[in-house]
C-alpha positions in Angstrom: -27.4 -1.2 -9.9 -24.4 -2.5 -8.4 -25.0 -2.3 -4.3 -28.3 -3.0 -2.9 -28.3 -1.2 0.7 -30.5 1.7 1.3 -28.8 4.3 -1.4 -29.2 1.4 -4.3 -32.1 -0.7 -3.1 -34.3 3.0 -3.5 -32.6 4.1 -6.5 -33.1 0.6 -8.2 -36.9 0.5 -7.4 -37.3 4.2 -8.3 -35.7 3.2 -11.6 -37.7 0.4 -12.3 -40.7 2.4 -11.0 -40.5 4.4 -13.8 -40.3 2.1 -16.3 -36.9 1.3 -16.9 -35.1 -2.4 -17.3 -33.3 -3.1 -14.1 -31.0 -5.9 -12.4 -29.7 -5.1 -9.3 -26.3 -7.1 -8.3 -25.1 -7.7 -4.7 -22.6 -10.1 -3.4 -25.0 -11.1 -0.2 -26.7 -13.9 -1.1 -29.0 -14.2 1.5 -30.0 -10.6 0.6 -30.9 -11.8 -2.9 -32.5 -14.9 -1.8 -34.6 -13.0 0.7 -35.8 -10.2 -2.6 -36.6 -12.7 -4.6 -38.9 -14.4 -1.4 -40.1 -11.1 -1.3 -38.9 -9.8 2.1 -37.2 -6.4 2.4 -35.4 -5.6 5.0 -35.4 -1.9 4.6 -37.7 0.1 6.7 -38.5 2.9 3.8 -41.6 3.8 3.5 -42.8 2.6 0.5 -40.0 1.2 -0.6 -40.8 -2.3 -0.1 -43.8 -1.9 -1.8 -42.1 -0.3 -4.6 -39.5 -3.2 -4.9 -42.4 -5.5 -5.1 -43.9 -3.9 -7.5 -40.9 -4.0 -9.7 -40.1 -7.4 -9.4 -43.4 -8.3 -10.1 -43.7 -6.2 -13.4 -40.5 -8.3 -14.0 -39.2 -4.6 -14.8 -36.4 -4.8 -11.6 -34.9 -8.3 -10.8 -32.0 -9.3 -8.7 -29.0 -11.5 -8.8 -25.3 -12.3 -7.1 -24.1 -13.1 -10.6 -21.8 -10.0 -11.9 -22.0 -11.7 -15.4 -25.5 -9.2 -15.5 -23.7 -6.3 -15.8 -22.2 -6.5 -19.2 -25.9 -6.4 -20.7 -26.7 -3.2 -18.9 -26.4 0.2 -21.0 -25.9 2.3 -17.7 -23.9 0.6 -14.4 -24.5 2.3 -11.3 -22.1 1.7 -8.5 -23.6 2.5 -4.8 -21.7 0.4 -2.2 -20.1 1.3 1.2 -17.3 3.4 1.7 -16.6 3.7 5.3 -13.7 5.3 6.4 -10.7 4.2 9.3 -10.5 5.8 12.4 -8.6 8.7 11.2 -10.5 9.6 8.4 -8.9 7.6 5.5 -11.4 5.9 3.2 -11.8 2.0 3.6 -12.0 1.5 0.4 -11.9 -2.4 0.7 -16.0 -2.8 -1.2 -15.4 0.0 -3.8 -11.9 -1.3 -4.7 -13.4 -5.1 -4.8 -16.4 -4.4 -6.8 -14.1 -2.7 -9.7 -12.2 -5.3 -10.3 -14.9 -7.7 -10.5 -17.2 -5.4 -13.0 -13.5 -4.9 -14.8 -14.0 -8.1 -15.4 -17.8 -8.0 -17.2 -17.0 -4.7 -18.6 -17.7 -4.0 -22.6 -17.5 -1.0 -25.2 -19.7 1.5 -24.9 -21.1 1.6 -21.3 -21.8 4.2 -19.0 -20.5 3.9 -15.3 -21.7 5.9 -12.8 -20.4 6.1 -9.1 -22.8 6.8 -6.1 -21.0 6.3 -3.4 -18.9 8.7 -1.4 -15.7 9.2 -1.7 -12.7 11.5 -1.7 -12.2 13.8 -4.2 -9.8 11.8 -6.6 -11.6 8.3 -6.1 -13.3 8.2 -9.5 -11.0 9.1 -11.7 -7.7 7.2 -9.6 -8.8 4.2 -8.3 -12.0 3.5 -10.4 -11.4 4.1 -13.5 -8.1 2.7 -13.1 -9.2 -0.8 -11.4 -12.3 -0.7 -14.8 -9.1 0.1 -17.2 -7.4 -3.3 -16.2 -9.8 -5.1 -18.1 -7.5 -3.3 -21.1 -10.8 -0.9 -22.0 -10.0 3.0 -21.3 -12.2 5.4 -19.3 -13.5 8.3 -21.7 -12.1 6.3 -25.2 -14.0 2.9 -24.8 -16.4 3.7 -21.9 -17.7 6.8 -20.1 -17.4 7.3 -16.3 -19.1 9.8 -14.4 -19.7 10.5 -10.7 -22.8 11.5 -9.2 -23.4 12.0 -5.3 -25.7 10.3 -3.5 -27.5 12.8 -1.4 -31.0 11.0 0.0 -32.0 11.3 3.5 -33.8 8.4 4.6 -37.2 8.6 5.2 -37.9 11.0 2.6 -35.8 9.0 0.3 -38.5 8.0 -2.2 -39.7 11.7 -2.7 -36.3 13.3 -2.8 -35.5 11.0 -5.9 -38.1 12.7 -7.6 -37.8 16.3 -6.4 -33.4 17.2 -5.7 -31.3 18.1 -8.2 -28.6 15.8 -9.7 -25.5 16.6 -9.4 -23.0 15.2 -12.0 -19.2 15.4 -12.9 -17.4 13.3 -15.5 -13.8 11.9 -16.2 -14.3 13.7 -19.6 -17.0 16.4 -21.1 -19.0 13.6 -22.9 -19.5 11.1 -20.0 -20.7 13.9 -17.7 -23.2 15.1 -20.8 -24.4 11.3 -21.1 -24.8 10.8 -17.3 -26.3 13.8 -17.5 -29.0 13.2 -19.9 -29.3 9.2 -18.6 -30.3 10.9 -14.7 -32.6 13.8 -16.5 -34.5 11.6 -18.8 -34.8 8.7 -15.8 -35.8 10.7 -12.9 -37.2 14.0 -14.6 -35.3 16.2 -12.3 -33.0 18.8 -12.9 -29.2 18.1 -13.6 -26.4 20.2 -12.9 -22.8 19.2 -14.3 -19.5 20.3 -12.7 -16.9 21.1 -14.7 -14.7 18.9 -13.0 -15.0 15.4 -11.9 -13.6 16.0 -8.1 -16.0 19.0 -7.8 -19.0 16.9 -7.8 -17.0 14.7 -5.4 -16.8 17.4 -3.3 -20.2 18.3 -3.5 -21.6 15.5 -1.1 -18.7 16.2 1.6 -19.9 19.5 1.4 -23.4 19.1 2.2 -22.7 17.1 4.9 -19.7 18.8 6.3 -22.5 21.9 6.6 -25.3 19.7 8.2 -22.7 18.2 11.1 -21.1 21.9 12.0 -24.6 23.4 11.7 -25.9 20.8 14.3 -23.0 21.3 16.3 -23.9 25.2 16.3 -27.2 24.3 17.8 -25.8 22.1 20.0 -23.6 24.6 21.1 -26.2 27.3 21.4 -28.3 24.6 23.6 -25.7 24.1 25.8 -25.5 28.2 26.2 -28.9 28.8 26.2 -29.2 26.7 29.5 -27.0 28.6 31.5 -29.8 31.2 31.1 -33.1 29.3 31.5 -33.9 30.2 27.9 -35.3 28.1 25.6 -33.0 27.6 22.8 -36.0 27.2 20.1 -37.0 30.7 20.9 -33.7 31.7 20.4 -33.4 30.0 17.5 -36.7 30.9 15.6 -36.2 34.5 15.5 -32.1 34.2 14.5 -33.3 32.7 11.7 -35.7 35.3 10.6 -32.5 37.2 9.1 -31.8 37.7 5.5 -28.7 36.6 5.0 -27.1 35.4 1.8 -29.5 34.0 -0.7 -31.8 33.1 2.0 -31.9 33.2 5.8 -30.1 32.3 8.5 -30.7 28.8 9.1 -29.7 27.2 12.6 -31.2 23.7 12.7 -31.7 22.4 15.7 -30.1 20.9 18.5 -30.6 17.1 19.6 -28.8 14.2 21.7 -26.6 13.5 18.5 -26.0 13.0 15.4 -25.9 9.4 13.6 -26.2 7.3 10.5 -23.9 6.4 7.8 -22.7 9.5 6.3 -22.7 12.6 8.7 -20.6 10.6 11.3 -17.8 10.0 8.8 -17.8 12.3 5.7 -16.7 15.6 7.7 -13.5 13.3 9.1 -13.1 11.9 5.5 -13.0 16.0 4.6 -10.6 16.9 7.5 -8.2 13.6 6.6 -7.9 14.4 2.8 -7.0 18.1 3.6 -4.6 17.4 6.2 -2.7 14.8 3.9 -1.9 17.9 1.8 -0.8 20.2 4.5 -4.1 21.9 4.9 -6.0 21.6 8.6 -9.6 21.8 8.4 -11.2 23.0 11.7 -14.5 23.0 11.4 -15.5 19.5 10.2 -13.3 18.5 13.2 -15.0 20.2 15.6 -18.4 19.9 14.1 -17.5 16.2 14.8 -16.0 16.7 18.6 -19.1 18.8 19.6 -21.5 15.9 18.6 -19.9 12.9 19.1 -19.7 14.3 22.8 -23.9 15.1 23.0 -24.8 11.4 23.7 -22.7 11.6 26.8 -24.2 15.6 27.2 -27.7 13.7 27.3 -26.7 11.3 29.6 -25.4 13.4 32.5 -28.3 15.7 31.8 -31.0 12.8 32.6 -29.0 11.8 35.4 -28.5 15.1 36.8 -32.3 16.2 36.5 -33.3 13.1 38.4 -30.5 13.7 40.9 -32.4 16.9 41.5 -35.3 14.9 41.9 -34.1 12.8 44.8 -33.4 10.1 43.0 -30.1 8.3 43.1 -28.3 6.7 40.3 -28.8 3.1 41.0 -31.9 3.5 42.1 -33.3 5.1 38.9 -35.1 3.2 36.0 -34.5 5.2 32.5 -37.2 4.1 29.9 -35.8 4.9 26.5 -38.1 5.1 23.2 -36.5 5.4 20.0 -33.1 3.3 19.5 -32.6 4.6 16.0 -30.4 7.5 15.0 -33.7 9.5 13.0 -37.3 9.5 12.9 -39.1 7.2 11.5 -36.2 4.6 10.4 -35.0 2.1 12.3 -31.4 2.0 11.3 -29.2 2.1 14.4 -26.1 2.9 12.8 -24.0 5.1 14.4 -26.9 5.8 16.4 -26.1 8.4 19.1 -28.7 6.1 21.7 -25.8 3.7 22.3 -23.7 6.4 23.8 -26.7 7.9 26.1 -27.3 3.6 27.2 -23.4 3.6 27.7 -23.5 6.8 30.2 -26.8 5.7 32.6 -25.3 1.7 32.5 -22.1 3.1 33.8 -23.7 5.5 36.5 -25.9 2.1 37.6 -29.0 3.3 36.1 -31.4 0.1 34.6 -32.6 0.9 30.9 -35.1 -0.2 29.2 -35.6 0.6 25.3 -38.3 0.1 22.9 -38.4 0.5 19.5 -40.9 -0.9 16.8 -39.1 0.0 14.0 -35.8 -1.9 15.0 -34.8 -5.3 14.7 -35.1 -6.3 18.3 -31.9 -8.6 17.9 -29.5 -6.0 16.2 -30.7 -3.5 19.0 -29.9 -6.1 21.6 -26.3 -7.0 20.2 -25.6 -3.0 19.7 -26.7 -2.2 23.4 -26.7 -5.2 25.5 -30.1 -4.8 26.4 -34.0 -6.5 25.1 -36.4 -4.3 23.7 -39.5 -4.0 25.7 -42.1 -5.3 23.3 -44.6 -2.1 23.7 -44.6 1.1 25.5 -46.2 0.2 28.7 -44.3 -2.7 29.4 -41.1 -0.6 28.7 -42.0 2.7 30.6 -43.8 0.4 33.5 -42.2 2.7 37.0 -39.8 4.5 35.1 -38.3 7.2 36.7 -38.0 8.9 33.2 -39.2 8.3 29.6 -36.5 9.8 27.0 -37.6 9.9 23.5 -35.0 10.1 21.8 -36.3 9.3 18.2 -40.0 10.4 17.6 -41.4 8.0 15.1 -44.8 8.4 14.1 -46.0 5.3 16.2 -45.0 7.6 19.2 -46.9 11.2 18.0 -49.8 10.0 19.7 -48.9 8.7 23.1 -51.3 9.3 26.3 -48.7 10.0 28.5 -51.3 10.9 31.1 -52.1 6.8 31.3 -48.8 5.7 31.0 -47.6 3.4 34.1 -44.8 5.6 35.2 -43.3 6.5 38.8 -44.5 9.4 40.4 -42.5 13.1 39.5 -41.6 11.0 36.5 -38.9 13.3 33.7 -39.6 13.1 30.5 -36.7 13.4 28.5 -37.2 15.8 24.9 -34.0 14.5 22.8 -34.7 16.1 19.8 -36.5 19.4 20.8 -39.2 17.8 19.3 -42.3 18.7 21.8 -44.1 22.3 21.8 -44.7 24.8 24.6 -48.5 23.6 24.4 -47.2 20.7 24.7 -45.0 21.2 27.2 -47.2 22.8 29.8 -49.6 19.5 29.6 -47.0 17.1 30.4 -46.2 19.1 33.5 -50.2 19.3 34.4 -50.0 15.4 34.3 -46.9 15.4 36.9 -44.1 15.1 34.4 -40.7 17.2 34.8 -39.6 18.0 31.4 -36.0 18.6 30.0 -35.0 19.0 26.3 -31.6 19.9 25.2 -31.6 23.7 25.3 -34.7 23.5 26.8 
């Protein structure tokens, strides 16, 4: 396993989990070090357990040393692919981790890629940087894509449950890849005929997920101007058979983050407008969200505005810094542009978030994390969760030292009418997006 962020550090201890022989490779040292101490810095549940486990059974093990590849039968490649401003792939990691396994290559192997990239990206610049070691994709060793489609949290289970997807550069490396991801994970495969369609496949699931979120977000903003809850609204559109299922409009939130739905709809729209073709919706799917942070922002300021209060006088306490539930990866997380909104209007923040590195969270907002939940929410004008982790289900907001006519801030839709109607019996305004 040739990457050990989130995508390989699960995939490598699900591996080794079932008991195959694996040796995860990554070029951060301190990363390794830190493994082999034991210390994972991933917030996965059950991951680091998992990764113990494995290194303990002496089944997983982990190394800088790229001179481990050329023992492995299967190389999987899972590093990051970001993408420039405009959409073009950075492919600075992908392009430097070829060459070096070019170098280790042998006869014989199966390579697999895992990250995302633009259609074309296998079978151009991969297997071309892997052929300069004078072996040839499809005669001397196979190559095979296969998206990476985990969303974290669930990652762990998903491994076990979602289909594989696979293409290959020719028929026999996608039927090998094939048979290496049924027999490992005991899921179901599904080959592509082509290796660009399962390429594709990835873009595609997230290019849906960031213009259906956008819908929402739209809807939200529409159901507002009518003092109707956009949940209700939602709920019984989807009740339609439509398709091979229903409709399905997910729901609205202060924004969208992490690595993959903030780029891969650009990365879409830039590869189809290099050849002539202008893809509207993954732009605009990526307009409407990038702009809710800043929609969230003016809506908290507004609501307390129509409290009485005025901006610089009003103390925002913010729980949950990380882009999703339960996770505490910040990035790309939409929080930063709500922090950047009230900071600008003269509002003081406070955040708290267990899950976070407390240092990261400072550099990425400029503020310290409150260490728990009363000493963050302590006379705060409003509380916006933002991120519902677990450790925040079960919050007494009825004891909590807030100001009086205090706002509580729903960023994710996440709270129910019951729900709802207690808050306000304990003196709290609420205010969701769409709601």
């Amino acid at each position: 396993m040739v990457g050990l962020g989130y995508v390989g550090s699960c995939v490598a201890a699900t591996l080794a989990d079932r008991n195959l022989n694996v040796v995860g490779v990554d070029i951060d040292a301190q990363l390794i070090s830190e493994l082999n101490e034991g210390i994972v810095r991933l917030e996965e549940q059950g991951l680091p357990a998992m990764i113990r486990r494995g290194m303990e059974s002496g089944r997983l093990r982990v190394t800088d040393d790229f001179v481990a590849v050329a023992s492995a039968d299967v190389v999987v490649v899972a590093v990051g692919t970001p993408v420039h401003e405009g959409g073009s792939l950075d492919d600075t990691q992908l392009r430097a981790v070829c060459e070096t396994l070019s170098k280790h290559i042998r006869r014989g192997q199966l390579y697999v890629i895992k990250s995302t990239v633009p259609p074309g990206t296998t079978r151009s610049l991969v297997a071309s940087s892997l052929e300069a070691s004078g072996l040839r994709a499809a005669d001397d060793f196979l190559l095979a894509y296969t998206p990476e489609r985990l969303a974290e949290s669930t990652a762990l289970a998903e491994l076990g449950t979602l289909p594989i997807v696979v293409g290959g550069i020719d028929e026999h490396s996608a039927a090998v890849a094939a048979e290496f991801w049924r027999r490992s994970l005991g899921v179901e495969v599904t080959s592509q005929e082509f290796l660009e369609a399962a390429e594709i496949v990835k873009l595609a699931d997230n290019w849906w997920i960031d213009v259906n979120i956008a819908l929402a977000n739209e809807l939200a903003k529409f159901c507002s101007l009518y003092g109707v809850d956009v949940l209700d609204v939602i709920a019984s559109a989807n009740s339609i058979p439509k398709g091979d299922g229903h409709v399905n409009i997910l729901r609205p939130s202060v924004g969208v983050g992490g690595s993959c739905l903030t780029k891969d709809p650009w990365m879409v729209w830039h590869e189809a407008a290099q050849r002539g073709v202008d893809i509207r919706t993954a732009q605009v799917g990526r307009l409407v969200n990038e702009g809710m942070p800043e929609y969230s922002g003016n809506l908290i300021i507004d609501e307390l505005t129509a409290l009485g209060k005025a901006p610089g006088s009003m103390t925002v306490a913010i729980l949950g810094l990380a882009f999703k539930n339960n996770t505490g990866d910040l990035r790309s997380s939409p929080v930063r542009g709500v922090v950047d909104v009230l900071t600008k209007a003269g509002v003081q923040v406070r955040v708290h978030d267990p899950l976070v590195d407390a240092a990261e969270a400072e550099e990425l907002l400029g503020i310290r994390p409150g260490a728990t939940v009363e000493e963050t929410v302590r006379g705060a004008d409003c509380v916006a969760v933002l991120a519902l982790h677990q450790q925040f289900r079960d919050i007494d907001f009825a004891a909590l030292p807030v100001a009086e006519s205090c706002l509580l801030m729903d960023g994710r839709a996440y709270y129910s009418k019951e729900k709802i109607a207690e808050l306000r019996s304990h003196g709290y305004t609420y205010r969701g997006v769409g709601r």
